[in-house]
DSSP file (Angstrom, degrees, kcal/mol; ACC not computed):
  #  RESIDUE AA STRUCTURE BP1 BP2  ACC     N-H-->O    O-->H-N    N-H-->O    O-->H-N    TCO  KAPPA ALPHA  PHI   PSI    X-CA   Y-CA   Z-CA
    1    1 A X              0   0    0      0, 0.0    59,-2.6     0, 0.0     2,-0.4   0.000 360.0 360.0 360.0 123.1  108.4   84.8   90.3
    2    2 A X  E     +A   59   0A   0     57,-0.2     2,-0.3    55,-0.0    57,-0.2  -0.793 360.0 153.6-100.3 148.2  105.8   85.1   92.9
    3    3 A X  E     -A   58   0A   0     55,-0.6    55,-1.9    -2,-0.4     2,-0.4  -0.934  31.5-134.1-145.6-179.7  105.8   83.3   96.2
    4    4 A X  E     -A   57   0A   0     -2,-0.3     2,-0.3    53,-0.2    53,-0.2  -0.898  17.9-161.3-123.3 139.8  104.4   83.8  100.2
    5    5 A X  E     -A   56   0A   0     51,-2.4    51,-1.1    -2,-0.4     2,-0.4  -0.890  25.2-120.1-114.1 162.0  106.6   83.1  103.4
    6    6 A X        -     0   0    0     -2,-0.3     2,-0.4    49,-0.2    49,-0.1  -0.706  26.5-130.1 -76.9 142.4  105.2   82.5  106.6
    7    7 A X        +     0   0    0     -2,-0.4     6,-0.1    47,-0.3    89,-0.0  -0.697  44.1 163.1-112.0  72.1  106.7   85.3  108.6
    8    8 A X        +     0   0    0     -2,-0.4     2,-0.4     2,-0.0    -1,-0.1   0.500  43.5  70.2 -89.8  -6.0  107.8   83.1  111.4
    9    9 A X  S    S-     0   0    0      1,-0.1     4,-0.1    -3,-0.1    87,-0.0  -0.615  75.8-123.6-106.9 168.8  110.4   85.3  113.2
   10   10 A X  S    S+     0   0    0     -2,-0.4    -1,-0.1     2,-0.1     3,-0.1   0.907  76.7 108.9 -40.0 -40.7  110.2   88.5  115.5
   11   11 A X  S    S-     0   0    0      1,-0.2     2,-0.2     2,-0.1    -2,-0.1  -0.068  84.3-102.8 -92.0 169.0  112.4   90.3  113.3
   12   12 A X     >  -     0   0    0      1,-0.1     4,-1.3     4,-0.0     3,-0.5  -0.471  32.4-138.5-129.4 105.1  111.4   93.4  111.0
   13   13 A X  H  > S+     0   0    0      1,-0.2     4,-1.4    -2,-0.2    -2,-0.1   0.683 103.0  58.2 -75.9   6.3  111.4   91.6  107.3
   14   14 A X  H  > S+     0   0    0      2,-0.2     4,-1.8     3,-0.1    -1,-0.2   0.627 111.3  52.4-100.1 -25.3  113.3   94.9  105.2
   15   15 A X  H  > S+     0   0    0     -3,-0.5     4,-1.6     2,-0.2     3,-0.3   0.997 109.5  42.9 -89.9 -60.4  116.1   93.8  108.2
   16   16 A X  H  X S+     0   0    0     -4,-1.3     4,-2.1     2,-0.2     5,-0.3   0.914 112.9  50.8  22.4 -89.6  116.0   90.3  107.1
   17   17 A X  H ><>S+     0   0    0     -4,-1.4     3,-1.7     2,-0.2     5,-1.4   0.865 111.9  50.0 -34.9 -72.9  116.1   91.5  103.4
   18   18 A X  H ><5S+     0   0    0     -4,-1.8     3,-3.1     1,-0.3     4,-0.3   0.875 107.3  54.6  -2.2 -96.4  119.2   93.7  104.5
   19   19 A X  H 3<5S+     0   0    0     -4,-1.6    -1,-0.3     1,-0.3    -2,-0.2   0.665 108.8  45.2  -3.9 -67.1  120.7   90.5  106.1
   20   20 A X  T <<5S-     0   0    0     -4,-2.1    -1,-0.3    -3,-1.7    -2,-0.2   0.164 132.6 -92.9-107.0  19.9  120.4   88.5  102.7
   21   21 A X  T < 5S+     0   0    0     -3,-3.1    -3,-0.3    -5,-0.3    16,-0.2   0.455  79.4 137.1  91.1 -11.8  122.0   91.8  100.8
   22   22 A X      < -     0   0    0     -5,-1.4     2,-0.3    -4,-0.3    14,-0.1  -0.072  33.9-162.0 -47.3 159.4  119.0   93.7   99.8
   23   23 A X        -     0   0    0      3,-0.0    12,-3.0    -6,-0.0     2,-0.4  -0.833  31.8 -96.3-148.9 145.8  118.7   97.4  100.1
   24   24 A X  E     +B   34   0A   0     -2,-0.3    10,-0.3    10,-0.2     3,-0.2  -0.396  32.9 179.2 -76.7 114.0  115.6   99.4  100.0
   25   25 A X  E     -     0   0A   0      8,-1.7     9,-0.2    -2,-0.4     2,-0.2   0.898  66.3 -45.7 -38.1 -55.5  114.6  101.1   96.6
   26   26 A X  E     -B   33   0A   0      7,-1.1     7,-3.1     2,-0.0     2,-0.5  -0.986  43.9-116.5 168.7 153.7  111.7  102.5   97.8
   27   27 A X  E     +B   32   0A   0     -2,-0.2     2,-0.4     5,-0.2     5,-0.2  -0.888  27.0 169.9-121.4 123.4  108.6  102.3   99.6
   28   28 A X  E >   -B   31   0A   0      3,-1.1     3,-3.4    -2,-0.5     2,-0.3  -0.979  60.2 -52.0-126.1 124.4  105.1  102.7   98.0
   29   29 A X  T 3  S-     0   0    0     -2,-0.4    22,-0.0     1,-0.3     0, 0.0  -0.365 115.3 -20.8  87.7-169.8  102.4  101.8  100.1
   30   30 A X  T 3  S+     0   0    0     -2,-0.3    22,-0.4     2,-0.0     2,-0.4  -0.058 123.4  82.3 -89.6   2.1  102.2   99.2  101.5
   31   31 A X  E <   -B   28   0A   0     -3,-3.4    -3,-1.1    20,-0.2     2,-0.3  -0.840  58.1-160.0-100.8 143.8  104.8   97.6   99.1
   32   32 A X  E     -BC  27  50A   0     18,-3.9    18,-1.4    -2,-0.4     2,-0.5  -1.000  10.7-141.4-123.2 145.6  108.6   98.0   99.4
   33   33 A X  E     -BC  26  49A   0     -7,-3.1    -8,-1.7    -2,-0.3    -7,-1.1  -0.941  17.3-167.6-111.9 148.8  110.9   97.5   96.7
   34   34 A X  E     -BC  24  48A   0     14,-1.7    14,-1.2    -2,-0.5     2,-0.5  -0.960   5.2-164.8-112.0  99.4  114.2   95.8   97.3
   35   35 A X  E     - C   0  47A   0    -12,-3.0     2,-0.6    -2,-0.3    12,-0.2  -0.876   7.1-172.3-125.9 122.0  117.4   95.5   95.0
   36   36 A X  E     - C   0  46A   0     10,-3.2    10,-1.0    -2,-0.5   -14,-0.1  -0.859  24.5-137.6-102.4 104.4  120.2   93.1   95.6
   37   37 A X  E     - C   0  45A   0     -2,-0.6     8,-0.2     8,-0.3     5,-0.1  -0.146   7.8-154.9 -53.7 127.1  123.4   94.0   92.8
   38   38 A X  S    S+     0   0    0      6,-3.9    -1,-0.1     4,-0.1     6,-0.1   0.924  74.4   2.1 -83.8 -67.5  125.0   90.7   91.2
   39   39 A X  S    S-     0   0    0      5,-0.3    -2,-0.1     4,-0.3     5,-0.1   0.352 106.6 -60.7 -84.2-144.7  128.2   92.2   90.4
   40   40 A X  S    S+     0   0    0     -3,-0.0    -3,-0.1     3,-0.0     0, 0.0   0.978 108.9  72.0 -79.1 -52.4  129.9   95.6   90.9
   41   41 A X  S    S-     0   0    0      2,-0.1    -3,-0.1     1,-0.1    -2,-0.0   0.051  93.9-109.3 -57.7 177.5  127.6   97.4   89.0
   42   42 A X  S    S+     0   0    0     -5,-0.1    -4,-0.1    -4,-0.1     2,-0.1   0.890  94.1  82.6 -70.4 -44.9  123.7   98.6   89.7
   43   43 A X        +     0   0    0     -6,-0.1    -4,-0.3     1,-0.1    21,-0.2  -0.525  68.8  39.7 -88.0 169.1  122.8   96.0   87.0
   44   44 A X  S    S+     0   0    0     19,-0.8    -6,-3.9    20,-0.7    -5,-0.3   0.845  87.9 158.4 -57.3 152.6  122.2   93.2   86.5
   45   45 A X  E     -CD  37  63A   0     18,-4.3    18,-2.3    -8,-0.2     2,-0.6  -0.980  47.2-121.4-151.5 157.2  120.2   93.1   90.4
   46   46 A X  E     -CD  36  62A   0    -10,-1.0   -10,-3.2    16,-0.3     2,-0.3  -0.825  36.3-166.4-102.6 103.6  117.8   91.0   91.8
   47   47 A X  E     -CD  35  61A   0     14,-1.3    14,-2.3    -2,-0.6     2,-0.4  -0.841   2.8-165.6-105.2 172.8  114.4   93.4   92.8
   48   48 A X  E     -CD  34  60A   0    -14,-1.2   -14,-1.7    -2,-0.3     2,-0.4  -0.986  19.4-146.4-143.3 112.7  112.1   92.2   94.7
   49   49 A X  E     -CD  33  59A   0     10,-2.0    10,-1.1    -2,-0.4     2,-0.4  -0.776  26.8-175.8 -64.8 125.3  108.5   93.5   95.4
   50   50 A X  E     -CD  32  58A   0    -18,-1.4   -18,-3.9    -2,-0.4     2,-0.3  -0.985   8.4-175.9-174.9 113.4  107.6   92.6   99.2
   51   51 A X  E     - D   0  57A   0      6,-1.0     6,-1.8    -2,-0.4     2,-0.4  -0.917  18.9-147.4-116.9 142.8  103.9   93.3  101.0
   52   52 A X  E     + D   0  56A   0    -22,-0.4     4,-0.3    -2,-0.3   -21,-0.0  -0.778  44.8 135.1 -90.9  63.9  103.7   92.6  104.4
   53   53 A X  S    S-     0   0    0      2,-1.1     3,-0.2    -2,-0.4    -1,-0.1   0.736  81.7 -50.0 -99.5-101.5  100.0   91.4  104.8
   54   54 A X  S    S+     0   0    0      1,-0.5   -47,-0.3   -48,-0.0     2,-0.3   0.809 137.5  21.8-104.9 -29.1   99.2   88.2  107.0
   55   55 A X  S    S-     0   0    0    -49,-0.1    -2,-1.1    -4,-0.0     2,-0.7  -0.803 103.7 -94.6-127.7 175.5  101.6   86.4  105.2
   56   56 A X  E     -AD   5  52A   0    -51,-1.1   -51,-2.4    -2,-0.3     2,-0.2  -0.771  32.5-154.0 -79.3 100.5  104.9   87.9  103.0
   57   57 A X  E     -AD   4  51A   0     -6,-1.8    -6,-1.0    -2,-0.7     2,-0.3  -0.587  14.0-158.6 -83.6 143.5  103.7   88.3   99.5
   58   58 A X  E     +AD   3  50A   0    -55,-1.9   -55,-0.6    -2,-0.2     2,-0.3  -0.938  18.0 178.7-114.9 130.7  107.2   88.0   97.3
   59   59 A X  E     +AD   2  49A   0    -10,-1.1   -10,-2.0    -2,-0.3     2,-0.4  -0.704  19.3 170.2-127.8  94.7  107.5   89.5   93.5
   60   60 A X  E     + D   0  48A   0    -59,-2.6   -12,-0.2    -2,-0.3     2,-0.2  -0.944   4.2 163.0-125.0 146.3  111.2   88.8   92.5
   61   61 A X  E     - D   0  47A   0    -14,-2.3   -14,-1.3    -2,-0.4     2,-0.5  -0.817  36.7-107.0-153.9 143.9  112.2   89.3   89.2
   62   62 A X  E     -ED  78  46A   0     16,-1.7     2,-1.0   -16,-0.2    16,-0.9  -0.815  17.9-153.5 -49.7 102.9  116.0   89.7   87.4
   63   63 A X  E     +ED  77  45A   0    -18,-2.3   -18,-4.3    -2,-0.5   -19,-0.8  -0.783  16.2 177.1-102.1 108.1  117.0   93.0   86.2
   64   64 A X        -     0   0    0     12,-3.2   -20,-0.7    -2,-1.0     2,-0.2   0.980  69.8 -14.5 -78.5 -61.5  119.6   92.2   83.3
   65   65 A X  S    S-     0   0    0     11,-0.3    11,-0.3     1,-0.2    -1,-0.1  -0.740  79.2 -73.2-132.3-174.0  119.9   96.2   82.6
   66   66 A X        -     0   0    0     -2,-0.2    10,-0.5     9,-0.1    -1,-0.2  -0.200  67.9 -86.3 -65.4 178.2  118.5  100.1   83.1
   67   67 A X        -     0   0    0      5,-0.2     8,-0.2     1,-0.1     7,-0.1  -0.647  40.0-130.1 -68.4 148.8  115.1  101.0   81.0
   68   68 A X  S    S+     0   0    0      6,-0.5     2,-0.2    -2,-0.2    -1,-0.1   0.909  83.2  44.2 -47.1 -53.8  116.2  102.0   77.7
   69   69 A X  S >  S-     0   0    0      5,-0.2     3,-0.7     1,-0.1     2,-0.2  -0.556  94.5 -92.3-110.6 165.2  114.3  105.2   77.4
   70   70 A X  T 3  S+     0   0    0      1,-0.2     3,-0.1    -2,-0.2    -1,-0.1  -0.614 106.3   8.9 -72.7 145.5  113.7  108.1   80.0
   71   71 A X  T 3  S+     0   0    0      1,-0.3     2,-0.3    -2,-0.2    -1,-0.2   0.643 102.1 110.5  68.2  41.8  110.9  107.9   82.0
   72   72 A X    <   -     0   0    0     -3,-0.7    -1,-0.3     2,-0.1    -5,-0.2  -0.969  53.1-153.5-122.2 135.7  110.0  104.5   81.0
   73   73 A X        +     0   0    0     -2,-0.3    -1,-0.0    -3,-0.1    -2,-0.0   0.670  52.7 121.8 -75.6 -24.2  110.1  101.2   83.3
   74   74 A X        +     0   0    0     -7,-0.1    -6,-0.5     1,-0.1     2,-0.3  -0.111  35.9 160.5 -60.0 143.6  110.5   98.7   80.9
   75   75 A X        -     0   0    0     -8,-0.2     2,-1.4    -7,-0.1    -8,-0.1  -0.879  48.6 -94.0-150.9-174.9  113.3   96.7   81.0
   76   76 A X        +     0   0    0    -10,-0.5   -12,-3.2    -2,-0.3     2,-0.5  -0.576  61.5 149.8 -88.4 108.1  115.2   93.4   80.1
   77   77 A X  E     -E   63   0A   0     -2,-1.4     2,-0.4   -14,-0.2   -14,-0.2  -0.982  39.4-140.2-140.4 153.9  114.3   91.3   83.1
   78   78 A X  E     -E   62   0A   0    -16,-0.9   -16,-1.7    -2,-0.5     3,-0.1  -0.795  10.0-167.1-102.7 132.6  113.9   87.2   83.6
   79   79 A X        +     0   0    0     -2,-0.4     2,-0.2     1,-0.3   -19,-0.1   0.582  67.7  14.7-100.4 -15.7  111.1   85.9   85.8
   80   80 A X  S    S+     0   0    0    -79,-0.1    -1,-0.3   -18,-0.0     2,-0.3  -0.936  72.0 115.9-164.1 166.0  111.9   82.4   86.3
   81   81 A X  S    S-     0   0    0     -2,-0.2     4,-0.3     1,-0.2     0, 0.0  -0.939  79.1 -71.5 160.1-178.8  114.8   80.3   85.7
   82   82 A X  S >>>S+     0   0    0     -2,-0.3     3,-2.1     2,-0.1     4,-1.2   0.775 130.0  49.7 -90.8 -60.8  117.4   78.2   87.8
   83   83 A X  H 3>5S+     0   0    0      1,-0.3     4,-1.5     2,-0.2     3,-0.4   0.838 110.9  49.4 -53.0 -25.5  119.1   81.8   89.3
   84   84 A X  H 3>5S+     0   0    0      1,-0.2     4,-0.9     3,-0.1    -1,-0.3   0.832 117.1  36.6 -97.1   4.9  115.8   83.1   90.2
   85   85 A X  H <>5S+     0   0    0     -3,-2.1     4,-1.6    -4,-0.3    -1,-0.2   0.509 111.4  60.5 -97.3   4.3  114.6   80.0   92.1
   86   86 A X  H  X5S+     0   0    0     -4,-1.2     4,-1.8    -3,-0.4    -3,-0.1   0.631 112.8  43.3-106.9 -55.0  118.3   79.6   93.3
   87   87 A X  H  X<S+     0   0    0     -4,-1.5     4,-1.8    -5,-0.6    -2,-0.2   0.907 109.8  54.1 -69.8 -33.3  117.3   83.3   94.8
   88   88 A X  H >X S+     0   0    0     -4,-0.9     3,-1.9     1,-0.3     4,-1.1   0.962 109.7  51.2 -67.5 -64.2  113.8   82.3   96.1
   89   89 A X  H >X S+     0   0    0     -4,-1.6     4,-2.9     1,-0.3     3,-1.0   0.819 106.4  49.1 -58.1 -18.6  115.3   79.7   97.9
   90   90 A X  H 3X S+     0   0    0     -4,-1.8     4,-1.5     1,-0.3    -1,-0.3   0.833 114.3  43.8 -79.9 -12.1  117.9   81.5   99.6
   91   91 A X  H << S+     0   0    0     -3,-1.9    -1,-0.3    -4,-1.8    -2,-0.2   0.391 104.6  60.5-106.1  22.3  115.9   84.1  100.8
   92   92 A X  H XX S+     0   0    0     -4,-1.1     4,-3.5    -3,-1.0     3,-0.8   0.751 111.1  46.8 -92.3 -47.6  113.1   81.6  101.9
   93   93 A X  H 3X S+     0   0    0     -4,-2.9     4,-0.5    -5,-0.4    -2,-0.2   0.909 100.8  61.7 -49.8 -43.9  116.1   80.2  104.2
   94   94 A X  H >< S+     0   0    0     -4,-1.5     3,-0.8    -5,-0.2    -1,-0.3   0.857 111.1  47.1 -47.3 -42.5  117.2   83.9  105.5
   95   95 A X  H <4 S+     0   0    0     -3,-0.8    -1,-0.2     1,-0.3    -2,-0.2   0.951 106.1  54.2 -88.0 -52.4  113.4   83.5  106.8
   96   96 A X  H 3<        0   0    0     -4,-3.5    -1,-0.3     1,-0.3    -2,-0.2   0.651 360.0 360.0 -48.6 -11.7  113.7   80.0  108.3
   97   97 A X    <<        0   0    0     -3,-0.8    -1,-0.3    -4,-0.5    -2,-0.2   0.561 360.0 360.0-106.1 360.0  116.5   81.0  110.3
């Protein structure tokens, strides 16, 4: 699911992200990626694609499990849904505040 924030506060938006449970995958770019763990394990987790440009471009996506094969990305993931707009909105709030 893609979406934009206005990026209406002072604060640093990967500390924000932090804030709402995130931690940073990796940084490519001008992109960072972002993964928040549902349960105890590394999977399923909520990542999240984030450029900073005039406004905060968003790509967050479900990751149900790892890729199957080595040195492959593909994986079992949901793009829209009640849980990932359940997530958009909370971290649209994290921003509002």
């Amino acid at each position: 699911m893609k979406f934009t924030i206005d990026n209406k506060t002072n604060d640093n938006p990967i500390n924000i992200m932090r804030e709402l449970g995130y931690h940073l995958l990796k940084k490519e770019a001008d992109q960072f990626s972002l993964v928040k763990s549902i349960g105890s394990n590394f999977y399923p987790r909520f990542h999240v694609y984030l450029e900073e440009k005039d406004n905060l471009l968003f790509n967050l996506h479900l990751d149900q499990r790892e890729p199957r094969y080595k040195g492959t990305t593909a994986h079992n993931a949901e793009y829209n849904g009640e849980i990932i707009e359940k997530e958009k909105e909370r971290i649209v709030q994290g921003f509002d505040n």
